[in-house]
C-alpha positions in Angstrom: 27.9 -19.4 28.6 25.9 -18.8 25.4 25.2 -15.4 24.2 21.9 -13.4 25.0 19.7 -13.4 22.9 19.4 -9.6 21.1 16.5 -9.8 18.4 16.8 -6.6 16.8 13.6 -4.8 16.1 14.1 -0.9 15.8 11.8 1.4 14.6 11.9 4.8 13.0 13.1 7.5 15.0 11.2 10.7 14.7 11.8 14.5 15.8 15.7 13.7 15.7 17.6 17.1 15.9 20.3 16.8 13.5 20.8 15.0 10.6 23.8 14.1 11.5 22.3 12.3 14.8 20.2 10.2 12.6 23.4 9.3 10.0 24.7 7.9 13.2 22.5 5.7 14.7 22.4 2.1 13.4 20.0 1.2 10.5 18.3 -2.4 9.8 15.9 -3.2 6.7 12.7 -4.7 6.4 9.6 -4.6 5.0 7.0 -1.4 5.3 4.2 -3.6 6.7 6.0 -3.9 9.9 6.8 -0.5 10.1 3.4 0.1 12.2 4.1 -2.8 14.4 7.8 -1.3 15.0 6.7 1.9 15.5 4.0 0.7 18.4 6.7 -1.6 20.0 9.0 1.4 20.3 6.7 3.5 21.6 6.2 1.1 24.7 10.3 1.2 24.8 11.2 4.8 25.8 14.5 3.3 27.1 15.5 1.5 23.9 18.1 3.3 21.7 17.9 5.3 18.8 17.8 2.8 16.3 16.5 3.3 12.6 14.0 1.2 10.8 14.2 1.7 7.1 10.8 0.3 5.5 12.1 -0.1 2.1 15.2 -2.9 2.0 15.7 -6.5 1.8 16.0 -7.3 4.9 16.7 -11.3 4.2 19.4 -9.8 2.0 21.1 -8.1 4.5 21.2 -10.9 6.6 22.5 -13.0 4.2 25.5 -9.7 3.7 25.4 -9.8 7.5 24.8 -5.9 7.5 21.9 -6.6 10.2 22.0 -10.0 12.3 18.0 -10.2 12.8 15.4 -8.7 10.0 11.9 -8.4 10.6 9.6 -10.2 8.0 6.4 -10.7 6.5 7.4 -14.5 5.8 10.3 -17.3 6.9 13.8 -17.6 5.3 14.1 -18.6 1.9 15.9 -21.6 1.2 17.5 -20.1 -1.7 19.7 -17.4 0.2 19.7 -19.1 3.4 21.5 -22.4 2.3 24.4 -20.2 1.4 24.6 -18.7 4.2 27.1 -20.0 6.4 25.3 -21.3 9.4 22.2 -22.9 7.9 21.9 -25.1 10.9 21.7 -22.1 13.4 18.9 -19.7 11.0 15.5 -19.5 12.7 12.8 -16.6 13.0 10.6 -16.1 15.8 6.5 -15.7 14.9 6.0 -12.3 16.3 2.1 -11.9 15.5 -0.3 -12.5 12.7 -1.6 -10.5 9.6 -5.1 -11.2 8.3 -6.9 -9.8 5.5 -10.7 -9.6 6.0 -13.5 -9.1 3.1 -16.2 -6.9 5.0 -19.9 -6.9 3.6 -23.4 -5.7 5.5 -23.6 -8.4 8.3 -27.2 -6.3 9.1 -29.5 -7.7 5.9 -29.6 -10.5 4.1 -27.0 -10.4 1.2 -25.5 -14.0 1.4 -22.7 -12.3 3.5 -22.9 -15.4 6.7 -22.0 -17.8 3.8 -19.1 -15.7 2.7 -17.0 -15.9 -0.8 -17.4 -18.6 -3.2 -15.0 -21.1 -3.1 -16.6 -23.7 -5.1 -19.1 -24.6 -8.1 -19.4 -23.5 -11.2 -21.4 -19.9 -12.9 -22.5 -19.3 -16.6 -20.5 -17.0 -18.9 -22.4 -14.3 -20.7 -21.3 -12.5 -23.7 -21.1 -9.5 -21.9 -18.2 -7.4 -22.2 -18.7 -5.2 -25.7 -16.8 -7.7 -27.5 -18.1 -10.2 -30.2 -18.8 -13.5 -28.7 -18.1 -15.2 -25.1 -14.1 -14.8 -24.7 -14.4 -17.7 -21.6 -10.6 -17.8 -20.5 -9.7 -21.0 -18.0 -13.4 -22.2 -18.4 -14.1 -25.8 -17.3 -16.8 -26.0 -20.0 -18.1 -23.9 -23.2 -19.5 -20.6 -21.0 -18.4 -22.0 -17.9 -16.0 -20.8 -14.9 -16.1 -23.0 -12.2 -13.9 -21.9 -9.3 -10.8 -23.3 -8.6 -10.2 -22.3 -4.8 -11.1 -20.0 -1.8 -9.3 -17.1 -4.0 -10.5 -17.3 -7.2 -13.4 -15.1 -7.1 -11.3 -12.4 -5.1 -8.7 -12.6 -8.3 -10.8 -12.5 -10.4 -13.3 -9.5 -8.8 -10.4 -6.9 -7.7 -7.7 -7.9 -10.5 -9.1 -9.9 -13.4 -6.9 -12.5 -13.2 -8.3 -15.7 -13.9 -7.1 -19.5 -12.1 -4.2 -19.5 -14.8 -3.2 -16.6 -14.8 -0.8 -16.9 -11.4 0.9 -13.7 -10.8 1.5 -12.7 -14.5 0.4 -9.0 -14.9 0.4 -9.9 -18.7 -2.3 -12.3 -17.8 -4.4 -9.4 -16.4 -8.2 -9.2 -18.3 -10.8 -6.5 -16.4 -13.2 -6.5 -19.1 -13.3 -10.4 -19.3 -16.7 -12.0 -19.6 -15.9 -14.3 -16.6 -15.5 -11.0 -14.4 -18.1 -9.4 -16.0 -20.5 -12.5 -15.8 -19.1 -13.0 -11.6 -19.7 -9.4 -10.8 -23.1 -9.2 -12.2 -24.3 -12.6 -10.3 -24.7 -12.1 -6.7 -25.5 -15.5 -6.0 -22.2 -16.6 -8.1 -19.7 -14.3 -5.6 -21.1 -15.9 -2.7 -21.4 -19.2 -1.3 -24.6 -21.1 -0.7 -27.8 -20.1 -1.4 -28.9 -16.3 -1.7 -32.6 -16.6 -2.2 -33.5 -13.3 -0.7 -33.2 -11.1 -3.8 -32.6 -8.1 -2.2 -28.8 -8.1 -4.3 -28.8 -9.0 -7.9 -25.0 -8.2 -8.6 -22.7 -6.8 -6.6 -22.4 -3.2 -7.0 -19.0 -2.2 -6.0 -15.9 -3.6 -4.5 -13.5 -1.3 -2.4 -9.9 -1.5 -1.6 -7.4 0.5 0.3 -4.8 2.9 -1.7 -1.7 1.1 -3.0 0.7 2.2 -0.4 -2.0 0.5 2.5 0.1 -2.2 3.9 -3.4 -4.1 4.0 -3.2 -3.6 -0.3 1.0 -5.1 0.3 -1.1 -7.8 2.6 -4.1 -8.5 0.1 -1.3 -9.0 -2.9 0.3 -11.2 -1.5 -1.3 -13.2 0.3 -3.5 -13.7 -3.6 -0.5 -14.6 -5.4 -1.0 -10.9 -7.6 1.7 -9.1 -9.1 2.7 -6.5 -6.1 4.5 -3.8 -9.1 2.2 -2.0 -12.3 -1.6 -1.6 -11.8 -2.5 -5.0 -10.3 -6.3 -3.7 -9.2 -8.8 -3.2 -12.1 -9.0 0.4 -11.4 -6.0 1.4 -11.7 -3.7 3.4 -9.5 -5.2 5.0 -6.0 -5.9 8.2 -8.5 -7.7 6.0 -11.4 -11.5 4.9 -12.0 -10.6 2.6 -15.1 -12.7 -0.3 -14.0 -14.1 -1.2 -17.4 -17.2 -2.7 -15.5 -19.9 0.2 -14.7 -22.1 0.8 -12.4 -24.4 3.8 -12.4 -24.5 5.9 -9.4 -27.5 6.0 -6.8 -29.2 9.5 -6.2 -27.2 9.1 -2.5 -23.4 9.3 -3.5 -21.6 11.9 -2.7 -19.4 11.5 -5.8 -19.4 10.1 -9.4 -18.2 10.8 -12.7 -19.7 12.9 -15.4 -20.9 10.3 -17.2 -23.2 9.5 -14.3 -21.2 5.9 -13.4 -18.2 4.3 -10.7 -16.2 1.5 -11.1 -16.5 -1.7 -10.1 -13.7 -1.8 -8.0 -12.9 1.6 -6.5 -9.9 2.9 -4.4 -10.5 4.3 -0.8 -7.5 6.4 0.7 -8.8 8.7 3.5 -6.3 11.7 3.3 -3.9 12.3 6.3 -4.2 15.9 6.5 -2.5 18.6 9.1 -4.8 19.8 11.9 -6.2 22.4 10.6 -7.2 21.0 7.8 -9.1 17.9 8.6 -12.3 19.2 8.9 -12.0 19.5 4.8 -11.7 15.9 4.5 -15.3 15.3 4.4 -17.1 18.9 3.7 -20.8 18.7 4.4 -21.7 22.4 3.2 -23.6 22.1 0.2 -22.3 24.3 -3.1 -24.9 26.4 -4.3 -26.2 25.9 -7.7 -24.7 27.9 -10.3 -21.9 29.2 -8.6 -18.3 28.6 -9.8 -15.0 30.7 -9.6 -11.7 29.5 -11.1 -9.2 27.4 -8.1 -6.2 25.1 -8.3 -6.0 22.5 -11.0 -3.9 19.4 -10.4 -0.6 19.8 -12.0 1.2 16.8 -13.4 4.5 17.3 -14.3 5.5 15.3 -17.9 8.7 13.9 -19.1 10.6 16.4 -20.5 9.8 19.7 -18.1 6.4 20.4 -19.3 3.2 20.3 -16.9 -0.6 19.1 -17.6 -3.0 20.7 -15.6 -6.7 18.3 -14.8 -9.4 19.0 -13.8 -12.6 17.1 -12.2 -14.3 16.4 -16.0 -10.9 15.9 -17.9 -7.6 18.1 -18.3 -8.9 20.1 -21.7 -11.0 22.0 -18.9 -8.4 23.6 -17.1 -7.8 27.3 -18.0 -4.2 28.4 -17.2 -3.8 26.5 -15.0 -7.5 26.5 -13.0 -10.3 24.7 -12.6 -14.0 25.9 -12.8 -14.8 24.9 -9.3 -18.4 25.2 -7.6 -18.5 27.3 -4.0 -21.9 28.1 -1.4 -23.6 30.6 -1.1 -20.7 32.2 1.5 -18.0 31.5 -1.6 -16.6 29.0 0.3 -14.9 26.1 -2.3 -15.1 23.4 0.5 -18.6 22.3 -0.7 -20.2 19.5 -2.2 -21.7 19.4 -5.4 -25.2 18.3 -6.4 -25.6 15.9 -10.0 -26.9 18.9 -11.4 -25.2 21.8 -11.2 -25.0 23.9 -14.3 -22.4 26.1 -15.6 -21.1 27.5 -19.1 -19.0 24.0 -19.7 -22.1 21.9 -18.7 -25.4 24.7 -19.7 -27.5 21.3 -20.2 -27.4 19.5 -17.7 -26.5 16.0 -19.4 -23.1 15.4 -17.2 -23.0 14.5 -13.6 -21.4 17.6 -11.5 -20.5 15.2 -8.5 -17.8 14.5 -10.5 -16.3 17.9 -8.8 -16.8 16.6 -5.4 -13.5 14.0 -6.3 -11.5 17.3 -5.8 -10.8 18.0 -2.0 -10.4 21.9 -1.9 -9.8 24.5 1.1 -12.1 26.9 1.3 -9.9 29.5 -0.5 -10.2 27.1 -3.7 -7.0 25.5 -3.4 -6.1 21.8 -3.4 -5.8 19.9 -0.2 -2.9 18.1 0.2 -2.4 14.4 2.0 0.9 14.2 4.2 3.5 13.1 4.0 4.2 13.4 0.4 1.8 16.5 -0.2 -0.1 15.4 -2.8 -3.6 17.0 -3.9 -6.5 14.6 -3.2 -8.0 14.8 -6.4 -9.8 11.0 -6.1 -11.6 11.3 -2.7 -13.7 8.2 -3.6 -14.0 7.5 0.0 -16.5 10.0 0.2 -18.8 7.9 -1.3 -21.2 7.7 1.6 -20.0 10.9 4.0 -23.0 10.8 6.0 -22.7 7.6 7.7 -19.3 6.8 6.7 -16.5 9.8 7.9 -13.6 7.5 9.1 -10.3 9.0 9.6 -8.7 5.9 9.3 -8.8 4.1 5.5 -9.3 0.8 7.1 -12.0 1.9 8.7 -13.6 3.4 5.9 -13.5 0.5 4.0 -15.3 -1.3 6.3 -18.1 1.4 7.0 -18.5 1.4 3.0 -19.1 -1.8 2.8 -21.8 -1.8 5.5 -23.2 1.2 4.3 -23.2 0.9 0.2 -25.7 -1.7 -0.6 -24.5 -5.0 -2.1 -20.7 -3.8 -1.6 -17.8 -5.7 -0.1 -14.6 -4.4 0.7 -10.9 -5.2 1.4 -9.8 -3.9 4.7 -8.3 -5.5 8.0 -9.5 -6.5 11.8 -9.8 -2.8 12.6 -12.6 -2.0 9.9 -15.4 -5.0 11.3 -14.1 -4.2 15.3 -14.9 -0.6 14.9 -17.9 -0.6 12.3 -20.8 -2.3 13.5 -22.7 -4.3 11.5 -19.4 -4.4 9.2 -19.3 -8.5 9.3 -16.2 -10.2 8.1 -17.1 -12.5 5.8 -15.6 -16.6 5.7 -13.0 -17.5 3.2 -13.1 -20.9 2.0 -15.7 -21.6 4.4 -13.7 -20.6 7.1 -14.7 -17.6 9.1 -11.7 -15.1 10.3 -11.9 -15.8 14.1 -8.8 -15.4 16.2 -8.2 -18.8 16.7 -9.0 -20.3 13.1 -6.0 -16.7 12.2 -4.0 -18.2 15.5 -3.8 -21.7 13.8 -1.2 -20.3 11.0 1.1 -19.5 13.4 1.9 -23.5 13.1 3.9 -25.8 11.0 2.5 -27.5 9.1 -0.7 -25.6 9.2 -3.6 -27.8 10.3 -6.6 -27.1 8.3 -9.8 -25.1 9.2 -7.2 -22.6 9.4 -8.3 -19.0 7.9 -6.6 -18.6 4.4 -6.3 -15.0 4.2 -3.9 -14.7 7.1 -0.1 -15.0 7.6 2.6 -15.0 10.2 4.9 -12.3 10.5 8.5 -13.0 11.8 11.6 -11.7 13.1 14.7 -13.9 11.2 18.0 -14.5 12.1 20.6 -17.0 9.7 23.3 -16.6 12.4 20.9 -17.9 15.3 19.4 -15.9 18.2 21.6 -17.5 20.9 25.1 -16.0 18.8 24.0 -12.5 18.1 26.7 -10.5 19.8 25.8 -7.8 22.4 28.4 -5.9 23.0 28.3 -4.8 19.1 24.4 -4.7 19.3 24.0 -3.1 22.1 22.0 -0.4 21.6 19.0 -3.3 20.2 19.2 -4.6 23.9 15.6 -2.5 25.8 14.0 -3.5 22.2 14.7 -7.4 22.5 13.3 -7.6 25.9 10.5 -6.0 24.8 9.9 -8.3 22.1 10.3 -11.3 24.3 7.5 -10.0 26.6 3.9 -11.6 24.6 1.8 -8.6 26.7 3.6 -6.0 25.4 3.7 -6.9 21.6 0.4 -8.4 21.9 -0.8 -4.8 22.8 1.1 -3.1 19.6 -0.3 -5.9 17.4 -4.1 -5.4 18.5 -3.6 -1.3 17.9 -2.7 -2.1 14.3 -4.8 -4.0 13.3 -2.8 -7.1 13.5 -3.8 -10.4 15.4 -2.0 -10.9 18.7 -0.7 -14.3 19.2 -1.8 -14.8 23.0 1.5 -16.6 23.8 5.1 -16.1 23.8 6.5 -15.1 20.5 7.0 -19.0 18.7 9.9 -19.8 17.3 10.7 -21.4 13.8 13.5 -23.5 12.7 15.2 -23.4 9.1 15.7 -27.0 8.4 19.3 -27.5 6.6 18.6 -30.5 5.1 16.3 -29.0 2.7 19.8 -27.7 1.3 20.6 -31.0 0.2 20.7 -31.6 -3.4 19.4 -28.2 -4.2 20.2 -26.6 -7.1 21.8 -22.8 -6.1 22.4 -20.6 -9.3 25.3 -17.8 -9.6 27.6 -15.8 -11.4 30.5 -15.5 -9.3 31.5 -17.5 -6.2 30.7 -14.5 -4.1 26.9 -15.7 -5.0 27.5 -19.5 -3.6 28.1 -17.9 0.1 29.5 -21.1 1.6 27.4 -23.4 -0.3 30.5 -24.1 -2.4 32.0 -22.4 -5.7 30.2 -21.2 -8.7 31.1 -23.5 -11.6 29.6 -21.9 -15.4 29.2 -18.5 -13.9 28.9 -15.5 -16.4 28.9 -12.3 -14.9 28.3 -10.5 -18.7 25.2 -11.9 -18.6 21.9 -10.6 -16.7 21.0 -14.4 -15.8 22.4 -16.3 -13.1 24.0 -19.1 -15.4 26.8 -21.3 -13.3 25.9 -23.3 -10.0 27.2 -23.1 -6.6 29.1 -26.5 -6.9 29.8 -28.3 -3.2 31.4 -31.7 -4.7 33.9 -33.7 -2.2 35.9 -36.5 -1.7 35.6 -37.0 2.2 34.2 -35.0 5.2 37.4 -32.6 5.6 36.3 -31.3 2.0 33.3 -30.0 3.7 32.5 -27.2 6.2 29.9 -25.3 8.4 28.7 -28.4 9.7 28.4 -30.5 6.6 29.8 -33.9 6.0 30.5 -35.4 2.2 27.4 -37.8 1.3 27.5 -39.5 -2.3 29.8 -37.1 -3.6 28.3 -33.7 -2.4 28.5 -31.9 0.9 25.1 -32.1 2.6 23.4 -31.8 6.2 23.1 -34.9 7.6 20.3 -34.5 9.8 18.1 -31.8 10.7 19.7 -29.9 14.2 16.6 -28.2 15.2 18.3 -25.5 17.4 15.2 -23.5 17.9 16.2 -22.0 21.4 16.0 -18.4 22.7 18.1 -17.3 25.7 16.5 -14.7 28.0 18.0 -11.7 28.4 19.4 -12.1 31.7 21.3 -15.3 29.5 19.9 -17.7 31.5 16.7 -19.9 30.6 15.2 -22.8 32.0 13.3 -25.0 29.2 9.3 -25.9 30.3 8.9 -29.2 31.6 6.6 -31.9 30.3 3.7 -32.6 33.6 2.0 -35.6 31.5 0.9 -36.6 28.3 -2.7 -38.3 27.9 -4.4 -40.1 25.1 -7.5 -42.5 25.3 -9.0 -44.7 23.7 -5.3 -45.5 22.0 -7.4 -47.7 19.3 -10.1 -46.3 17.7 -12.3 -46.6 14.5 -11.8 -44.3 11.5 -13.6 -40.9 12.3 -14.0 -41.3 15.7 -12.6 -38.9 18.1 -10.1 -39.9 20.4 -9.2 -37.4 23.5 -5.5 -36.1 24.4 -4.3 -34.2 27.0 -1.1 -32.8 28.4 0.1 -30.3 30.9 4.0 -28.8 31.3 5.3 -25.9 33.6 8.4 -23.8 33.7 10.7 -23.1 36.9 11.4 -19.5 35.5 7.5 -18.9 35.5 7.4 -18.3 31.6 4.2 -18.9 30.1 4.0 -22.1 28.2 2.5 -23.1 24.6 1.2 -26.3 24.0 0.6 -27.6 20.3 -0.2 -30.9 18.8 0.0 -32.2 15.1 -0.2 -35.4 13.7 1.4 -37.8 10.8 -2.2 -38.0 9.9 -5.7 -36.8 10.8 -6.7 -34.0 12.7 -7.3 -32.2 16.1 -10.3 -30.6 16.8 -8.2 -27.5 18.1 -4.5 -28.3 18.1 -3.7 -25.4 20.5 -5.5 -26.3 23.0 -4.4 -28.5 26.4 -7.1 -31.5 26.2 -9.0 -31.4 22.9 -9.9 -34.5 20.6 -7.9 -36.1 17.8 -9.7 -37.7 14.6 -9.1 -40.2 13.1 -8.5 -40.2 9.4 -6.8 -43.4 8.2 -6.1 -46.3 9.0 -3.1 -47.4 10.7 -0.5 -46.5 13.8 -0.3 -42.6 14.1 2.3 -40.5 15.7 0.9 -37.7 18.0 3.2 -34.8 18.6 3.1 -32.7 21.1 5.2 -29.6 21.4 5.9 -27.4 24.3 7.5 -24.3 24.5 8.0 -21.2 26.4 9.0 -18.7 23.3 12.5 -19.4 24.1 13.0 -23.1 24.3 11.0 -25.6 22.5 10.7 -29.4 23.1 8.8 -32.2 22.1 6.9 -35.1 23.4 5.2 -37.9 21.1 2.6 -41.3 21.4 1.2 -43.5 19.2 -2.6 -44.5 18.7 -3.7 -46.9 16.4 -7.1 -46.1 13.6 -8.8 -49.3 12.3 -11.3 -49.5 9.7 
């Protein structure tokens, strides 16, 4: 009998008593936007062991080491690592749930935000960025950008990055006059026709701080470099946006020269108990009144420390600020713009600029778990009034309901919990759960949302040959994972998308080994893709190749056979089958399959249906795809394929229970 099935997610283990307990207890790697996920599976677990996520590693890496024999990801296996592994044939990954980015607006008014980001067309180019002439990088025409996809205006807006630019931080221009000209158009950002004129340009764009998972999300799922400063602001503690906007009489906080960024970093604080009410301080400072409190302290290279204050670091004095208070002394206050004192006597700087520092009442610094840092950028403040979130998701959302003509970078949890906070369509293609649900397929069909990805949990050994007695301890967390309620319930909490349906699983296809190209330095590299011919270990470059040449079929191993010379897959085994945990699994079984008319006219409909059950009562997924055309929804049981070209068509309909998968086809034929 095959081996259970094990799928090893573990999750952080807090409150351990001794260190030496945690030293102990096996360790897996993976990536930190799973951590939340982990942490909310676990939590529904409280008989699973004490295993130890570590948010920070390769997990594909270890795999590939076999450290770990499962890895949760934020994507599928690589071919590059997995076709040296040695059971290409067995490697699959199970879709767990599904991340989506949204871009939040005012759904309330009229700014364009039902029409959602440009995707398409063309805008003029202005010259007007301070710098002789129209610099028009990647323009289509003399002073014109036109937009290359669904992303290009997002790039552009938060990063600077023009079409060409890919994920080259080199390549990075905030103060271009295509951002510039974009960010001052209203009707360029957005899609269709904004006739209303209540929004002339958009005024600011906010995003989460750089250690959001959403910002790891938003990143990727752009194509922007994920290391340096890849938003125009800067870091989480920077307002460098060369584009300017002057504040409005209503915000909370500014900068003495009376302006914000463009783009502007939102990360609400996570503060201990007692000290959340300081997050957002609504007492007013009185005017005039300052005492000397904490100044941020920067430590340099070399020992030394800077000190900073609000209005720059030559206004610290031994290491304090000149700080505002109430009338009751208290420094957990909020500023007006005008608020004089002997470093500002006339008036001509903007004192909500001290409002960025966060302070206990006794003056000093409040610091953000779990690193302890001073929250000396507490642009989410912006709007306190309406927006107080405790959550930086949510905030995000709020501000961009509540700063006019704003958008902001956030996920499902800002528009589900901020009313009137309406996610706004990407490519034309609004964020629904089932356009997100769609990328949980292979291909993806289109219509499917872009900004969204599936997030997996790999294997490159195979489920069905993971080996409990060694794993034991992963046992309570793999049934868990295998039941779609309870993971669906951890993915809704964070924000995630929940699939609906058994966890779906993926298989690597070996033959996309054959005839690829594997660089190395050592045969160590090669795995069992072969031996590493023109390695040079001296050299930082991977130089040699992993070189899998044979005479005959006993040259080769792991299931390949000698083809022209070079030991290849020769078909694809598609072993995508999970075991239950009890070991035993019976696969769903195909009731009918249904399609009429079976000839039809190009870009008429034609309807499908198909029903399968499964004697072990596990809930079964249906899915169709097509060698061309498309379905109308290609999850659901009887929907409507269209025709698209001419010619016989293959219909492929795929069943499976999140543990086996099987397939069922028929033809139908398009004419002109």
């Amino acid at each position: 009998m095959r081996t259970p099935v094990r799928v090893a997610i573990v999750a952080s283990i807090t409150g351990l008593a001794a260190g030496a307990a945690a030293a102990l207890a096996p360790k897996i790697q993976g990536p930190p936007d799973l951590a939340r996920l982990t942490y909310g599976i676990l939590a529904a677990c409280p008989d699973a062991a004490p295993l130890i996520f570590e948010g920070t590693g390769d997990g594909e890496q270890s795999l590939f080491a076999g450290s770990q024999d499962v890895a949760p990801m934020t994507r599928f296996l690589a071919a590059d690592r997995t076709c040296r592994s040695a059971h290409p044939q067995r490697a699959q990954g199970l879709v767990v749930t599904l991340d989506a980015l949204m871009i939040t607006g005012d759904a309330d008014n009229s700014q364009c935000s039902s029409d959602g980001i440009a995707f398409s067309g063309c805008f003029p180019v202005s010259d007007l960025n301070g710098v002789t002439g129209v610099q028009c990088t990647d323009c289509d025409a003399p002073e014109q950008y036109c937009f290359a996809d669904e992303l290009d205006a997002l790039r552009v807006l938060f990063a600077g990055m023009h079409q060409n630019a890919g994920a080259n931080g080199a390549a990075q221009n905030c103060n271009s006059d295509v951002r510039h000209s974009l960010a001052n158009s209203w009707d360029a950002v957005f899609d269709g026709s904004c006739t209303t004129g209540e929004c002339a340009r958009l005024a600011h764009a906010f995003r989460l701080e750089d250690a959001s998972t959403v910002s790891s999300t938003f990143l990727a799922l752009l194509g922007l470099p994920a290391s340096g400063k890849p938003f125009c602001n800067g870091s989480d503690f920077e307002d460098a946006d060369p584009i300017r906007r002057p504040c409005r009489s209503d915000d909370i906080v500014c900068q003495r020269n009376g302006t914000s960024g463009l783009v502007l970093p939102v990360a609400v604080p996570s503060l201990a108990v007692d000290e959340e009410p300081w997050a957002y301080p609504t007492t007013p400072c009185q005017v005039g009144r300052f005492a000397l409190a904490e100044a941020e302290s920067i430590r340099l290279p070399g020992g030394s420390t800077r000190f900073n204050c609000p209005e720059r670091g030559d206004f610290s004095v031994a290491g304090f600020c000149l700080a505002p208070r109430s009338a009751a002394g208290n420094f957990a206050c909020l500023s007006n713009s005008a608020n004089p004192n002997v470093f500002f006597p006339a008036l001509t700087d903007d004192t909500r600029v001290f409002n960025l520092f966060v302070r206990r009442p006794d003056g000093q610094l409040v610091k953000a778990r779990p690193r302890n840092r001073p929250v000396v950028a507490a642009w989410y403040q912006t709007r306190t009034a309406a927006c107080h979130a405790s959550a930086s998701e949510r905030q995000v959302g709020c501000l961009a309901r509540e700063y006019p003509c704003s958008v902001g970078a956030t996920n499902r949890l800002a528009p589900e919990s901020s009313p009137g906070a309406g996610a706004l369509a990407i490519g034309g293609v609004p964020p629904t759960e089932t356009n997100v649900r769609w990328r949980m397929l292979d291909p993806v069909p289109s219509g499917t949302y872009p900004l969204s990805r599936p997030l997996f949990v790999n294997t490159m050994i195979g489920f069905e040959y993971i080996d409990i007695v060694a794993n034991v301890q992963e046992d309570e967390l793999s049934a868990c994972l295998l039941d779609p309620a309870l993971v669906d319930s951890a993915a809704a909490a964070t924000g995630l998308f929940p699939l609906g349906r058994p966890a779906r699983c993926r298989d690597f296809d070996e033959t996309s080994c054959n005839g690829r190209v594997l660089t190395c330095d050592r045969t160590a590299d090669c795995g069992a893709a072969g031996i590493c011919v023109g390695g040079n270990p001296a050299t930082p470059a991977l130089e040699g190749s992993c070189g899998n040449t044979c005479a005959g079929n006993t040259d080769c191993s792991q299931g390949r056979a000698c083809i022209a010379g070079r030991c290849d897959f020769t078909n694809n085994s598609d072993t995508c089958r999970v075991m239950s945990i009890s070991g035993v699994n019976f696969c769903p079984v195909l009731s009918f399959i249904f399609a009429a008319p079976l000839v039809a006219p190009v870009g008429s409909l034609i309807s499908v249906e198909a029903s399968a059950y499964d004697d072990d009562n596990d809930q079964v997924a249906l899915t169709w795809s097509a060698t061309a055309g498309s379905f109308t929804d290609p999850l659901a049981e009887a929907t409507s394929y269209r025709c698209a070209t001419p010619g016989t068509h293959t219909l492929t309909l795929t069943y499976d229970d999140g543990r086996c998968r099987r397939t069922e086809r028929t033809q139908v034929t398009c004419v002109p």
